[in-house]
C-alpha positions in Angstrom: -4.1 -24.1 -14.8 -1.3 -21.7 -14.3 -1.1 -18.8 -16.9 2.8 -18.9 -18.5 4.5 -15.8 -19.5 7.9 -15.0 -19.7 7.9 -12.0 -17.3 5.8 -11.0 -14.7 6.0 -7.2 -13.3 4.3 -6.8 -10.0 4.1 -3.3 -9.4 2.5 -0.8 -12.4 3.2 2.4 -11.2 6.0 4.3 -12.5 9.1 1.9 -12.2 6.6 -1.1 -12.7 4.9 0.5 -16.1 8.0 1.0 -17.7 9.4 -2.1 -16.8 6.0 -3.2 -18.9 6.9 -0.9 -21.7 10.6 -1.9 -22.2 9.6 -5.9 -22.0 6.6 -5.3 -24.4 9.5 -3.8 -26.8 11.8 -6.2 -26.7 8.6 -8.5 -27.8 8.7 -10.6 -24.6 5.1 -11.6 -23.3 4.4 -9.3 -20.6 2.0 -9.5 -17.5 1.7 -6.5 -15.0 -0.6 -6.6 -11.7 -1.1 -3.8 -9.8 -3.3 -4.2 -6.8 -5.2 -0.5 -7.2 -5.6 0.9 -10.4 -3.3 2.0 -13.5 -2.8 4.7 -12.5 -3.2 5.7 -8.8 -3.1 7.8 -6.0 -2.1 5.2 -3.5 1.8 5.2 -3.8 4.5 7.5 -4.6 3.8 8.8 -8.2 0.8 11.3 -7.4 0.6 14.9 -7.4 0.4 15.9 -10.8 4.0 16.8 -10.9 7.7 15.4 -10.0 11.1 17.6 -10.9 13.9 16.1 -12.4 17.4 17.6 -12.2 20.7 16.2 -14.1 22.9 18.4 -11.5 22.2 15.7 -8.5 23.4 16.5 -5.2 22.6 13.3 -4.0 25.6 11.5 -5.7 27.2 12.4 -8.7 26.8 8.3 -9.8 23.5 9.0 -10.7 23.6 11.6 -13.5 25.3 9.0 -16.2 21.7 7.5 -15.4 19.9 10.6 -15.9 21.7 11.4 -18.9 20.3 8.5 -20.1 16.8 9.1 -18.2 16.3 12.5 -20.3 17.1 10.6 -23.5 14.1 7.9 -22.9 11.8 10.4 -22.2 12.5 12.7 -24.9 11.6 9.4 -27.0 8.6 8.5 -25.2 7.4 11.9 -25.6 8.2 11.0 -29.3 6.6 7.7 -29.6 3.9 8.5 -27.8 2.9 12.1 -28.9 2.2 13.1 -25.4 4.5 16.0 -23.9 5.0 14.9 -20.6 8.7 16.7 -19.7 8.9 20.7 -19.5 12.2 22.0 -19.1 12.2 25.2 -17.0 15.4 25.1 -15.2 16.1 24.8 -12.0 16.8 27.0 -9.1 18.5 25.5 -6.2 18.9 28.1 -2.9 20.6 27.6 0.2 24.1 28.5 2.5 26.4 27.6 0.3 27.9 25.3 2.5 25.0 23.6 2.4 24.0 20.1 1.1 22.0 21.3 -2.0 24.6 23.8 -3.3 27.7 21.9 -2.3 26.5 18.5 -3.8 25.1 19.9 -6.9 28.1 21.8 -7.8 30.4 19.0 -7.4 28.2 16.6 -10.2 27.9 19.5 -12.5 31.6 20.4 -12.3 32.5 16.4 -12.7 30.2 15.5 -15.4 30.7 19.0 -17.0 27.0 20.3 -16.7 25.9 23.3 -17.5 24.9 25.8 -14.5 24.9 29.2 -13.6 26.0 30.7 -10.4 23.7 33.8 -9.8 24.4 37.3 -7.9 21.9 39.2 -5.8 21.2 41.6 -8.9 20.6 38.4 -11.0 18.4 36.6 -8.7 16.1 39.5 -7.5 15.6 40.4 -11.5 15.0 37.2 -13.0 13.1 36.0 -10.0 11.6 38.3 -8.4 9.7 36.1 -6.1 12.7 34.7 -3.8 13.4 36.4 -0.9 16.7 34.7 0.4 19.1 36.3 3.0 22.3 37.9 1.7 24.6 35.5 2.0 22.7 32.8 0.3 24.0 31.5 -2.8 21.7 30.8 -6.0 22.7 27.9 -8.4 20.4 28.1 -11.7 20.2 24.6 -14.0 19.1 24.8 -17.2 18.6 21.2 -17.9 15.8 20.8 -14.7 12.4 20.7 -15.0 9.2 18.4 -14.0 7.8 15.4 -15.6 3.7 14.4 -15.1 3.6 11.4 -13.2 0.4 10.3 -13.9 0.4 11.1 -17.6 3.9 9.2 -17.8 2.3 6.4 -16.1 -0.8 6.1 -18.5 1.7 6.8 -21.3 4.1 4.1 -20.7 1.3 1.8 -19.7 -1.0 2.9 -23.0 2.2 1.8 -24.8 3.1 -1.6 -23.5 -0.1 -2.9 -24.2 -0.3 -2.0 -27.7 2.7 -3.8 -28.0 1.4 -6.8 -26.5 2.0 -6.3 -22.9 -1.2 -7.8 -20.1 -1.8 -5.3 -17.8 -4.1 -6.4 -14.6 -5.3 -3.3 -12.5 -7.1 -4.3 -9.4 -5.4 -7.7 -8.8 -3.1 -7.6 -5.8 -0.8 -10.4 -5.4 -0.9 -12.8 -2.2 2.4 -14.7 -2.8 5.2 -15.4 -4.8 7.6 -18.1 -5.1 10.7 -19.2 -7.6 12.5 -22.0 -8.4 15.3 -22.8 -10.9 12.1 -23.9 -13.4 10.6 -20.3 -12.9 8.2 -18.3 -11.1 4.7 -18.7 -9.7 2.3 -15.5 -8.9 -0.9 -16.3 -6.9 -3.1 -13.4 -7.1 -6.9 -12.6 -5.9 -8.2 -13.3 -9.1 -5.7 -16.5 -10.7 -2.4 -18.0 -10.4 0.3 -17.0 -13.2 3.6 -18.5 -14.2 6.5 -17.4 -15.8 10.6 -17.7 -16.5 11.0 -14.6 -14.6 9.9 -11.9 -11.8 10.3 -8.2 -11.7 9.2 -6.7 -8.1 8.3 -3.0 -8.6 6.6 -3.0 -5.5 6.9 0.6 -4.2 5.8 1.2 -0.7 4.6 -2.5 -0.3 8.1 -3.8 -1.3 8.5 -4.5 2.6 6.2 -7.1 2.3 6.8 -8.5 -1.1 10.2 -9.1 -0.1 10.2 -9.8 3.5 12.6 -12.3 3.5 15.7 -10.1 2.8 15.1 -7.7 5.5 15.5 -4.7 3.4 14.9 -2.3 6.2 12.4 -0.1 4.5 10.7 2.6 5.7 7.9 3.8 4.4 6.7 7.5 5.5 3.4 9.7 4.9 4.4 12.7 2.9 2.1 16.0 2.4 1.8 18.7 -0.6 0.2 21.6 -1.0 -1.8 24.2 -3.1 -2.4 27.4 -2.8 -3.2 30.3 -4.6 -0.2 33.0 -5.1 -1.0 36.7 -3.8 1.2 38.0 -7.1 0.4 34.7 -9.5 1.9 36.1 -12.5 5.4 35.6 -10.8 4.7 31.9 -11.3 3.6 31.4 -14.2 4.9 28.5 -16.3 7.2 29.7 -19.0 8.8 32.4 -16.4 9.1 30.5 -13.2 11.5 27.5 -12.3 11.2 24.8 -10.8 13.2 25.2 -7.1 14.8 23.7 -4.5 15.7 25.5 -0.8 18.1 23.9 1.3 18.2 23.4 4.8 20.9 22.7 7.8 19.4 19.4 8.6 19.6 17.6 5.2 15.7 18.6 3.9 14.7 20.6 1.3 11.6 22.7 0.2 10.7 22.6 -3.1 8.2 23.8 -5.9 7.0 23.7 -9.2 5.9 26.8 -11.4 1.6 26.9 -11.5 0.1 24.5 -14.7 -2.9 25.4 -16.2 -4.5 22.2 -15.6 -3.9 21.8 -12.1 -5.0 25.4 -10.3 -2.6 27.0 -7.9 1.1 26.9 -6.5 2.4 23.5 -5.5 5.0 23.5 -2.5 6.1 20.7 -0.4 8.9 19.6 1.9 11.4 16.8 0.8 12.4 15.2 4.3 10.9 11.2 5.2 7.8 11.9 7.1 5.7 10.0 9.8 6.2 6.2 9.4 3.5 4.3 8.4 1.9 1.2 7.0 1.1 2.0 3.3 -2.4 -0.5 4.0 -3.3 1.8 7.0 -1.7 5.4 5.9 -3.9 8.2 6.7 -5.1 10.3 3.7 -6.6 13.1 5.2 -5.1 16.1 6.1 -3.8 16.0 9.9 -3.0 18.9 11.6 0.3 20.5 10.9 0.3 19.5 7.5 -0.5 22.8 6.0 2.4 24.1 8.3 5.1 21.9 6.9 5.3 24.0 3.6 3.7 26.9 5.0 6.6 28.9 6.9 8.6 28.7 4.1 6.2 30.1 1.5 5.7 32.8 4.5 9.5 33.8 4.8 11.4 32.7 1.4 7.5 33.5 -1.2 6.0 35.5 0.4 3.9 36.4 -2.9 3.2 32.7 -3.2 1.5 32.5 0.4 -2.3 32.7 -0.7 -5.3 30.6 0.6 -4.9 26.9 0.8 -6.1 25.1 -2.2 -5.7 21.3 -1.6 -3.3 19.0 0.6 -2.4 15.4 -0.7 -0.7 12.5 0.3 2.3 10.2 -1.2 4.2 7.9 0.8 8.2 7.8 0.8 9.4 4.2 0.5 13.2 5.0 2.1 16.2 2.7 2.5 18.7 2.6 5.3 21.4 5.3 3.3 18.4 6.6 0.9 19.5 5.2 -2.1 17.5 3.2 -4.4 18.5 -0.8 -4.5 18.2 -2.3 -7.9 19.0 -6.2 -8.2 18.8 -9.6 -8.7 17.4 -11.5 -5.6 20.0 -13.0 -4.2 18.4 -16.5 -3.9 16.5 -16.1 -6.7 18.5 -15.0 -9.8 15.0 -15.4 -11.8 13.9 -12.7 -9.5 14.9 -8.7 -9.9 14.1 -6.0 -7.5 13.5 -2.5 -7.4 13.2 -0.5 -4.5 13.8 2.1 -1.8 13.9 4.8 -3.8 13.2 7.3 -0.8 11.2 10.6 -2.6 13.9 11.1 -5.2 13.0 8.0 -7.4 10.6 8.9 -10.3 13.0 11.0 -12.6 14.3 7.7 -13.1 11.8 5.9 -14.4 12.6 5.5 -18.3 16.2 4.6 -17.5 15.1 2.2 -14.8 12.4 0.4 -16.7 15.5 0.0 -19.2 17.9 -1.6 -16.7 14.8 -4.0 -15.2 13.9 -5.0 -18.9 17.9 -5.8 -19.6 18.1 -7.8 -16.2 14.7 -9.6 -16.9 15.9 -10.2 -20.7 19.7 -10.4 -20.5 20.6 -10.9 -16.9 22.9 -8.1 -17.1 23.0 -4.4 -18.3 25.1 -2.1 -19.6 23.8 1.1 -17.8 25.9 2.0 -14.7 23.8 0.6 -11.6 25.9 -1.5 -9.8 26.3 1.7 -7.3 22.7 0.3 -6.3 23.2 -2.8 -5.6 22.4 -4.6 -2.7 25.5 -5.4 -1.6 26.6 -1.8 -0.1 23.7 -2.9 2.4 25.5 -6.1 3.3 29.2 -4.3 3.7 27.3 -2.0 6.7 
């Protein structure tokens, strides 16, 4: 006999456990199933740390999200006692012609954010680990800082459940189907019913939703530890996060050193090899070490110390590298989430919002429409 809720999540990582939270809030009944456990190291939402930034070069459409974003963490931090956002403004380097600078600029001068532009005197006193050419320019954001994935992911999952959420670790899902009377989840372990579906699916949202031809791509990614030569300049409290931006889109990028996680982590924002997130390799491969390590070399170099560690995440990236956020289209009972290529976890609290309206309410208030489905249609 089929198990009935009202809402089923399948996905529990970041987008998926808040989805869980938000239901569970509303007082809905509530099932998550994640295929590995809650949480894990198998998707996007590893590594200990992820940076959030209101000024967002990628469009300036998504900071009335992040506004909200920064709002539902500051509460779940609340709620929850856990402090799992730290503030330490942002650093963003590059041309200034280039993506990073150019982009951020135009959403903080359109939604009226605060930023500082800084001089050469400026930079090399307050942060005297950068060494950027001359004509560089240096954009300083108060608002940025990083957020602990896996700690937001037991947090928001800790959470749901105590407000009557199910949460199944270790039950992957085999199929799906809905109808106008609801939908049905066959798992490894049962079969589960329910009025509605959420699909938080992360790099397996391919094949969860193979039917629409999303055309995701989902890529190995690689960061890195090491240990600074001059750690002091790092420390948390005195050191930004930062982003350097390149000619061909990328960026590197790096967090100030935590005292529970030992060493500097650096990394390179750019999709990486594609893969198969079943058969992804998790080792280190060579040139892995070398994707982050010219630029601690020529823009840190008191940061390039002895490797520490290399991990994995994957990238799950659509066509333009925007998230898609919507109903199904043959299956209004049915809401996706997905594609949300590297830059996606930020989001969380605000998008665990919108799925939980959708799911509830079949509409929201917050401003997503930008990420609907249908810009991949018109292209």
């Amino acid at each position: 006999m089929a198990q009935v809720h009202d809402i089923i999540v399948i996905g529990v990582g970041a987008m998926g456990a808040s989805t869980c939270f938000h239901l569970a809030s509303t007082g809905a009944r509530v099932l998550g199933l994640e295929q590995f456990d809650v949480p894990h190291a198998q998707g996007s939402s590893t590594g200990f740390s992820r940076m959030i930034r209101m000024a967002y070069y990628e469009h300036p459409d998504y900071v009335p999200l992040l506004r909200r974003a920064y709002e539902l963490w500051h509460e779940l931090e609340s709620q929850s006692g856990q402090k799992l956002l730290y503030q330490t403004g942002g650093l963003y380097l590059g041309v200034p012609d280039c993506e990073l600078i150019t982009g951020s600029l135009q959403a903080a001068k359109f939604h009226g954010l605060p930023y500082e532009m800084l001089d050469r005197r400026q930079l090399a006193e307050r942060f005297k680990a950068f060494h950027v050419p001359e004509d560089w320019a240096a954009m300083l954001e108060p608002a940025a800082g990083f957020l602990l994935p896996e700690k937001v992911i037991s947090t928001f999952a800790d959470l749901a459940m105590r407000r009557g959420a199910e949460i199944h670790g270790r039950e992957e899902v085999v199929q799906w189907k809905a109808d106008q009377n609801g939908v049905q989840v066959q798992t490894t372990r049962g079969r589960y019913s329910a009025k509605r579906l959420v699909i938080c699916g992360g790099a397996w949202s391919g094949k969860l939703l193979a039917s629409l031809g999303l055309e995701l791509q989902v890529t190995r990614q690689v960061m890195g530890w090491v240990w600074p030569k001059q750690p002091d300049l790092f420390a948390l409290g005195s050191f930004p996060v930062w982003a350097i931006g390149h000619a061909d889109g990328s960026l590197h990028y790096g967090f100030p050193m935590m005292g529970d996680v030992p060493g500097l982590k650096v990394a390179h924002h750019a999709p990486g090899t594609p893969t198969d997130p079943d058969r992804v390799e998790r080792q280190p491969l060579p040139g892995d070490e070398e994707s982050f390590r010219g630029a601690l070399r020529r823009f840190l170099p008191a940061g390039d110390g002895p490797l520490l560690a290399l991990r994995t995440c994957l990238y799950t990236n659509s066509r333009d590298h925007h998230f898609i956020i919507d109903q199904h289209p043959q299956h209004p009972n049915v809401i996706l989430a997905c594609g949300f290529s590297g830059h996606g976890f930020k989001f969380a609290s605000v998008i665990g919002e919108i799925l939980s309206d959708l799911a509830m309410q079949r509409k929201s208030d917050l401003p997503f429409k930008f990420l609907s489905l249908d810009r991949l249609r018109k292209k």
